[in-house]
VMD Tcl script that draws the C-alpha trace (Angstrom):
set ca {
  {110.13 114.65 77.12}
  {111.13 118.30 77.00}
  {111.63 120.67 79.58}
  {108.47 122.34 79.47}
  {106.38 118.54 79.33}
  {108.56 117.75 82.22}
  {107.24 120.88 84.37}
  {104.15 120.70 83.26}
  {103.63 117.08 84.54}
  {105.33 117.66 88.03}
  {103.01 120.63 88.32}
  {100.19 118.44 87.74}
  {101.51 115.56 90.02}
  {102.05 118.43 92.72}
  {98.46 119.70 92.02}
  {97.30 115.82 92.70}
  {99.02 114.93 95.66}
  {97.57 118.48 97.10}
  {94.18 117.92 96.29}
  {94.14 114.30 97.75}
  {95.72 115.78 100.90}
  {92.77 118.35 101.22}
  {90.53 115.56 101.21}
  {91.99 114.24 103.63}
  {93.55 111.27 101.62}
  {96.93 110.10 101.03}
  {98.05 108.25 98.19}
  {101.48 105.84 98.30}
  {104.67 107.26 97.06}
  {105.22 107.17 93.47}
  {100.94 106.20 93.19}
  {100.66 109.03 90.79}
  {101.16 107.81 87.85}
  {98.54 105.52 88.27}
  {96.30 108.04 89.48}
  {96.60 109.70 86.70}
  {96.29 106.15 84.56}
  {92.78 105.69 86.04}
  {91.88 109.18 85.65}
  {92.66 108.94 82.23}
  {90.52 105.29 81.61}
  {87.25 106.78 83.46}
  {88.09 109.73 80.34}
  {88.98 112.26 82.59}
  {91.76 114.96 81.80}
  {93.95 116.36 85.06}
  {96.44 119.92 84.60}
  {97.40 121.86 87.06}
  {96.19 125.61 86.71}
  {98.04 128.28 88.92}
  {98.78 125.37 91.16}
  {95.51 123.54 91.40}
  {94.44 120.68 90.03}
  {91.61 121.00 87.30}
  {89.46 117.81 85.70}
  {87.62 117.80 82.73}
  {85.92 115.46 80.83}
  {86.45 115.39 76.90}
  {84.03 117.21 76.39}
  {85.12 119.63 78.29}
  {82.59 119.28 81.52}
  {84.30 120.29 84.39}
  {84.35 117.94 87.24}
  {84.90 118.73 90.97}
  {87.90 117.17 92.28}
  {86.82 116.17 95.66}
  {84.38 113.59 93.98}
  {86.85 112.21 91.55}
  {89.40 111.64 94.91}
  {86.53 109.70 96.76}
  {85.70 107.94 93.12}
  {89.27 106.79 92.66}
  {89.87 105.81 96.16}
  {87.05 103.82 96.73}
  {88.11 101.87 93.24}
  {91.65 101.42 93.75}
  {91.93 101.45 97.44}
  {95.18 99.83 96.79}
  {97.48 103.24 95.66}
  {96.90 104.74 99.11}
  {97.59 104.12 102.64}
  {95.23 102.23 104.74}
  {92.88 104.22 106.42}
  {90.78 102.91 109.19}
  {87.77 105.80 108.42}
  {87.93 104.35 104.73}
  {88.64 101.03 104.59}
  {86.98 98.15 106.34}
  {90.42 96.01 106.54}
  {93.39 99.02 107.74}
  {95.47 97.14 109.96}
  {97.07 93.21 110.10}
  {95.10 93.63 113.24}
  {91.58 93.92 111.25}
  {92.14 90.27 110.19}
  {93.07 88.61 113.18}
  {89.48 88.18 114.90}
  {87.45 84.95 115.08}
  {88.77 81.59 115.34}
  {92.55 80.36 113.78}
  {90.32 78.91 110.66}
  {88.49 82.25 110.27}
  {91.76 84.07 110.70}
  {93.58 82.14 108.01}
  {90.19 82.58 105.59}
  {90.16 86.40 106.22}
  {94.31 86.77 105.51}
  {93.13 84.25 102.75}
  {90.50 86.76 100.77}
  {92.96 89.73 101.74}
  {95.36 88.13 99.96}
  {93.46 86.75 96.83}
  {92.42 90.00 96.37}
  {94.50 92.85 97.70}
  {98.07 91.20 96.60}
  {100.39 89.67 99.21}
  {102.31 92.88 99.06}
  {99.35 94.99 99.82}
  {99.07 92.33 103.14}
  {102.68 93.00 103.86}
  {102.10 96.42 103.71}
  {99.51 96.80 106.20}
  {99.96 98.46 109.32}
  {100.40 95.49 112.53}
  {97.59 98.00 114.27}
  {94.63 99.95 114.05}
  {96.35 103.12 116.04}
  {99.76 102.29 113.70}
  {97.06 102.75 110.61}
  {95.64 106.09 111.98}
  {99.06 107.33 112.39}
  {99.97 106.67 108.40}
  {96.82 108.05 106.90}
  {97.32 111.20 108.61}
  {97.32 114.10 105.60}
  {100.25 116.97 105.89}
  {98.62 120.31 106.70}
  {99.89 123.29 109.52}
  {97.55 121.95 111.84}
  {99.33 118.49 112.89}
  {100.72 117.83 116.38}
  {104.24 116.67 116.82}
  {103.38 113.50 116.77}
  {101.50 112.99 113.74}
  {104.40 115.25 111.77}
  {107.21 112.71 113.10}
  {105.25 109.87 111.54}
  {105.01 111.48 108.24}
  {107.32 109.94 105.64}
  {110.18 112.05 104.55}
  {109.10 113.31 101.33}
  {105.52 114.38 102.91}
  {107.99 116.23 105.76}
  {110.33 117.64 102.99}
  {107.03 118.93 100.87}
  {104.91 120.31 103.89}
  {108.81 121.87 105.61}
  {108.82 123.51 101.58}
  {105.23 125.31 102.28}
  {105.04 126.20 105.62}
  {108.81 127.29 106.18}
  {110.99 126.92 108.92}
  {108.60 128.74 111.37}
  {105.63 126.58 110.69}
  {107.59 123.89 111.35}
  {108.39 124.93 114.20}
  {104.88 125.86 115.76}
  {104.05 122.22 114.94}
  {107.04 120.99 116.81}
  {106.11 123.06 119.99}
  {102.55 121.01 119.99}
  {101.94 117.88 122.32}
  {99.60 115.13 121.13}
}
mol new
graphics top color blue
foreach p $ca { graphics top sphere $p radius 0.5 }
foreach p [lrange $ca 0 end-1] q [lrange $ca 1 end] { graphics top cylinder $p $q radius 0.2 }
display resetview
């Protein structure tokens, strides 16, 4: 891959993980590529244009992006972070109600059909959940931006500078 591929792919990777973000999604680190994958199977093309993502089909429809995000997410629920507004199972804690033999049968299905690293992956707690699946934007508390992973901190420090930073460090909540 040349220089210019290279770019051009990280542009449209960038252009992605925005868009998901504006809808209030957020996909696991390193979930692009099979973003993209699926995107690509449903016959859908992604580029980035002057920074935002643009989808056509090959016939050159254009499709909005904000229903391809919910389309993908609710079919592979698995490439982003549990959210408790999305998903009926966001938290260890989901499983856990009923009896011990409805317990085990819930982990059970989760597991059968989620992965066991999917189950390992979940959150112990509905509020722990919340707390993951919040999006970057300026408008986070301090809280929320200290549970952000690093490269979510890193890209959202890279847009809003020093000084936006800082106004979301000086909020409580």
């Amino acid at each position: 891959m040349n220089e210019v591929e290279m770019k051009t792919e990280l542009a449209t990777r960038n252009a992605l993980l925005t868009t998901f973000h504006q809808c209030g999604m957020k996909p696991l680190a390193d979930s692009e590529t099979a973003i993209l994958a699926k995107l690509k199977e449903l016959g859908v093309s992604a580029e980035a244009s002057a920074g935002y993502l643009s989808l056509t089909t090959l016939d050159g429809t254009a499709i909005v992006p904000s229903a391809a995000c919910e389309r993908i997410r609710k079919e592979c629920p698995h490439l982003f972070v549990a959210d408790p507004r999305r998903d009926a199972v966001s938290s260890r804690a989901d499983l856990e109600r009923g009896t011990p033999q409805e317990v085990s049968q819930a982990k059970a299905q989760f597991i059968t059909k989620n992965g066991l690293a999917a189950y390992e992956a979940l959150p112990k707690t509905r509020a722990e959940a919340e707390r993951r699946a919040v999006t970057p934007s300026a408008d986070l508390t301090r809280s929320e931006y200290l549970s952000l992973s690093f490269s979510d901190k890193s890209r959202l420090a890279g847009v809003l500078g020093s000084a936006g930073i800082g106004r979301i460090m000086s909020r409580r909540g």
